[in-house]
C-alpha positions, 0 to 999 in steps of 0.5 A: 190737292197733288202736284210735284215739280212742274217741269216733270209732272204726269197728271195721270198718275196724279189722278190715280193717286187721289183716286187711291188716296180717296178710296183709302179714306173711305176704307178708314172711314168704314171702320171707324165709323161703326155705330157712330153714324160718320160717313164722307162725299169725296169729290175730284177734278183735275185742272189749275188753280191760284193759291195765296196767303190771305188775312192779316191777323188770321193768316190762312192759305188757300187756293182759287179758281175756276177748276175749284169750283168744279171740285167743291161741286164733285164733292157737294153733289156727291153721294157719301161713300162714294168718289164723285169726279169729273169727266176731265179726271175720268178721261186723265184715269183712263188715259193712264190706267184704263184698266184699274178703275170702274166708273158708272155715270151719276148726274149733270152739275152745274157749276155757279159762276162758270155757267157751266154744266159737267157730267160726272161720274162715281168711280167705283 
């Protein structure tokens, strides 16, 4: 999750360091994954969210929404090794920086709850 001071936000760019942060990730996880069989499906969506604390003896912060739905999907129907991210995060990244990531279209998801369906897409 990224955010900053809500008054002077630029989702664009937001997008563009999860995408970084996220192909950093899979550069680590290459390394140290040798002979270990450890791989990871990262999955990205860009929208709004709630966020709280819940339990009373177990206190945990989390974070709710529809657009979480959609991000959980992107990651569980994701392939591993690969960024799987929503077509509103594709159109921010090429908004923002057109020309420094490569997509290639995966599947159609549907998201439960929503009665959605979303193409997605691999950055690549």
């Amino acid at each position: 999750m990224s955010f900053n001071d809500k008054r002077n936000r630029n989702p664009g760019r937001e997008a563009m360091n999860m995408v970084k942060f996220a192909l950093s990730l899979l550069d680590i996880i290459s390394v140290v994954r040798k002979g270990r069989g450890l791989d990871m499906r990262i999955g990205i969506h860009t929208g709004q969210c709630i966020g709280g604390i819940i339990g009373t003896d177990i206190v945990r912060y989390d974070i709710y929404g529809k657009d979480v739905l959609i991000a959980n999907k992107m990651e569980s129907n994701g392939v591993e090794g690969k960024i799987h991210i929503s077509e509103t995060t594709k159109a921010l990244l090429e908004m923002y920086c057109p020309e420094l990531f490569l997509f290639e279209e995966y599947s159609i998801v549907a998201v439960s709850y929503t009665h959605l369906t979303l193409p997605t897409i691999y950055s690549v």
